[in-house]
N, C-alpha and C positions, 0 to 999 in steps of 0.2 A: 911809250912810257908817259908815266902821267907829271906833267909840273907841279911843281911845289914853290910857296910864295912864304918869304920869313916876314914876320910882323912883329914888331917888338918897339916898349918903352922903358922907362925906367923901374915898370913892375913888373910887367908880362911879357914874355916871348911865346909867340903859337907860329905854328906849321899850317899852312892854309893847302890842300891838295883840287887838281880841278878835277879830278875824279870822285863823282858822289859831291860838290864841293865844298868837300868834307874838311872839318878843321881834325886835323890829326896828332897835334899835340898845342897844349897850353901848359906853360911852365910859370911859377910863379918864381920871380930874381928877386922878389922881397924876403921869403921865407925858403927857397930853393928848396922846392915841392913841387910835382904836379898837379894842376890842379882837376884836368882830367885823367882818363885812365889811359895809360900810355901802354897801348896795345895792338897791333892790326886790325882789330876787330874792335878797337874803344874809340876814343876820339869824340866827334861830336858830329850828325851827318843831317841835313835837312828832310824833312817827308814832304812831299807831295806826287800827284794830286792830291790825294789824301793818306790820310794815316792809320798806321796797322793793316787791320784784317777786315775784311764785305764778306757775311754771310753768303758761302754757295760762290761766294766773288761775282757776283750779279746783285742789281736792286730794280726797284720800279722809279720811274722821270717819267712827270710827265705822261703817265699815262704809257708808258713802253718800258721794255726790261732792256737795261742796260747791262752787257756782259763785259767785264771788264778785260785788261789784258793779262799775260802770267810772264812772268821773267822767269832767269834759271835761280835767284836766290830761294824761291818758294815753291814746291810742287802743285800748291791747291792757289794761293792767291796773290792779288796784288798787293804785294807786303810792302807796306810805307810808300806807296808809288814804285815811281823808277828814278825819280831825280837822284836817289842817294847810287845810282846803277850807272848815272850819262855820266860823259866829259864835258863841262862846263870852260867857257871862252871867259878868258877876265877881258875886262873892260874899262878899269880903272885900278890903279895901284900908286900906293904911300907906305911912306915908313911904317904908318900904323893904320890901316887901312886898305881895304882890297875889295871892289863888285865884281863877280860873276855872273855870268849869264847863260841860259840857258833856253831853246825853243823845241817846246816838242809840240806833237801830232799824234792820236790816235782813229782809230776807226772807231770805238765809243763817245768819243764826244770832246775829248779832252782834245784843247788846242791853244795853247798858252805860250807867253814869254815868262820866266821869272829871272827876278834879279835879287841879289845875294849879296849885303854889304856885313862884311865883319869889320867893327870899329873897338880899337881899345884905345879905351881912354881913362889915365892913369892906372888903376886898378880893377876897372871893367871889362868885361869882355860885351860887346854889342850887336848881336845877331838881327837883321830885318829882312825879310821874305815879303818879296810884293812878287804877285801870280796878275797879269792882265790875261784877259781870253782873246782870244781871235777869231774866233768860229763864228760865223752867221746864225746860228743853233745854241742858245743857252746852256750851260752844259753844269754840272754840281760841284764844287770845288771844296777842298779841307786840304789842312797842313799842319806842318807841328817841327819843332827839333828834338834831334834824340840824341842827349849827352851822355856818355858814361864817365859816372865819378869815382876814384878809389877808395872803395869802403873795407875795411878789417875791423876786427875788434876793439879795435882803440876809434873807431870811429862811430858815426849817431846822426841819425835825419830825423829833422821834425818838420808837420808841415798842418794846417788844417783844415778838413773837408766834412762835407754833411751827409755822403755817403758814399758805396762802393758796387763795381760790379763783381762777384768774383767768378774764378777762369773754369770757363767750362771746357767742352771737347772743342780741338782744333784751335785749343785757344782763343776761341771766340767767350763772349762773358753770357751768366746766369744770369737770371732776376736780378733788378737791382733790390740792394740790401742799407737798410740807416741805421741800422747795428753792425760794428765793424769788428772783426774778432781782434783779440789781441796783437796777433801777427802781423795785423793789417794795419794797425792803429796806431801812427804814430803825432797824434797830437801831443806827445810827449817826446822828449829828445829820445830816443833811443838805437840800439844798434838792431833789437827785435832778434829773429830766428835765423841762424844759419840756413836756409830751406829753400825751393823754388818759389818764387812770388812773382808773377806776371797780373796786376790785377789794375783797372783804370778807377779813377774816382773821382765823383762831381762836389760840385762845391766847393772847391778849391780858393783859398783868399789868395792868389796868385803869388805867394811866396812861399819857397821853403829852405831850408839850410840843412847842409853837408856838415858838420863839424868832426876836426879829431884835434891829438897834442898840437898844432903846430899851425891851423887856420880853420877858418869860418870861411863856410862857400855860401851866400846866396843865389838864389835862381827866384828870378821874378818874370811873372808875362801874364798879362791879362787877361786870363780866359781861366775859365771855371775845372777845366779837364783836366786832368793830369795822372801819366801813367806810373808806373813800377813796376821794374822788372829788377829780379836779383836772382841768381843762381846758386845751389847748395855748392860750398868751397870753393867761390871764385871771389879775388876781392876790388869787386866793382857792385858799382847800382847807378841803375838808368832812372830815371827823373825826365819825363816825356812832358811838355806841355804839350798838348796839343789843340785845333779849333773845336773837335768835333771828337765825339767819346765812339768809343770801338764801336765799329757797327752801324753807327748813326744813320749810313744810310737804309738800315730796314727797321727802325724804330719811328715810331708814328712822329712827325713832324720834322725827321729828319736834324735833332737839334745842333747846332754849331753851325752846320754845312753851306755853303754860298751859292744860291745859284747867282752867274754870271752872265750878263749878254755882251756882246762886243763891245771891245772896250772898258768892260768892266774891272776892276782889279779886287785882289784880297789879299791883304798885309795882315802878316803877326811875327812877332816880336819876342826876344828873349834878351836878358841880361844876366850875366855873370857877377857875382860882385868879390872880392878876395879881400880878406881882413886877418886880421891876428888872431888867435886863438886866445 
């Protein structure tokens, strides 16, 4: 069975599980709402090594092709890592705060500690991911968090970017595009299309908001990426920042992506904010 760790102040109560070391619920005690999608499958769950989908699930390093691993959530690849798949050891814990940890090993390259602090304070939710390597072998690292928010008709995302990839087969992305069709576009508040939308997009000014009747969600993190996913009649949407855009590792320069030598580490960052509506 997996532990569960209660976190709460006089705004926020969240569920911290060490499985995935996934936050599984965020409740807001101001407005008594959640502010995630309180689901089995919602919550909020870290990525790494890296995030999404690797064309073929193999790239080039270095001068060698690196075949990644497969888990049972994906038949073709390594979806989001495995970190959101292990049992993470806490290591610290507060009324409103909790670090996990977690060590993996691969036979591709990947050989890291990460550690996992969830902080709320006041009204905040605080997510940080730091990835140290271990390996004698430089190895390529990405990460990202992936929240599901409860989105319905009464609700609207706005956020703004300077372009988009959109989803080809296997869910991997097309051409990137600096024309963003309507669907896709929400530099304006909007709820947009009941409809599938999986699509990542760069130029991101690292904020965006959730809004319906009853509160205002920001998500802020500083990196340029950030994904969307939303499925036809479900009422949730994911809001992905991540380091490094779908694929990155078979796109020329590899953008986002960290290589790592021992020792080295890579931190990114996400913040929740909850407000009135």
């Amino acid at each position: 069975m997996a532990e569960e760790w209660i976190l709460e102040n006089a705004h926020l109560r969240m569920c911290v599980s060490s499985l995935g070391g996934k936050v599984q619920s965020l409740f807001s005690r101001q407005y008594q709402a959640p502010v995630l999608y309180e689901n089995p499958a919602g919550g909020m769950f870290p990525m790494l090594p890296l995030a999404n989908r690797v064309a073929g699930n193999r790239f080039i390093f270095h001068g060698q092709e690196i075949i990644l691993p497969r888990h049972h959530a994906d038949e073709y690849f390594f979806l989001h890592g495995d970190g959101w798949l292990q049992r993470w050891d806490i290591i610290e814990y507060g009324a409103e705060y909790c670090v996990l940890q977690l060590r993996r090993q691969h036979a591709c390259g990947f050989d890291y500690l990460a550690q996992l602090r969830y902080q709320l304070l006041r009204n905040q939710l605080i997510a940080e991911l730091t990835l140290t390597h271990y390996g004698e072998v430089p190895a390529l690292y990405g990460c990202g968090f992936h929240p599901f928010f409860p989105f319905d008709e009464r609700s609207k995302v706005q956020f703004q970017v300077s372009g988009y990839w959109p989803e080809g087969e296997n869910h991997l992305p097309l051409n990137w595009q600096g024309n963003l069709p309507d669907y896709a576009n929400f530099s304006v508040a909007q709820f947009g299309e009941d409809r599938w939308l999986n699509v990542g997009y760069s130029g991101w000014g690292g904020r965006a908001r959730v809004s319906n009747d009853v509160m205002n969600i920001t998500i802020l993190s500083q990196t340029p990426w950030l994904m969307l996913f939303r499925m036809q009649g479900e009422s949730f949407l994911c809001l992905e920042p991540q380091s490094h855009p779908v694929n990155a590792h078979n796109m020329d320069g590899q953008p986002g992506l960290r290589v790592l030598g021992a020792g080295e580490k890579l931190n990114f960052s996400l913040k929740i904010i909850i407000e009135g509506a």
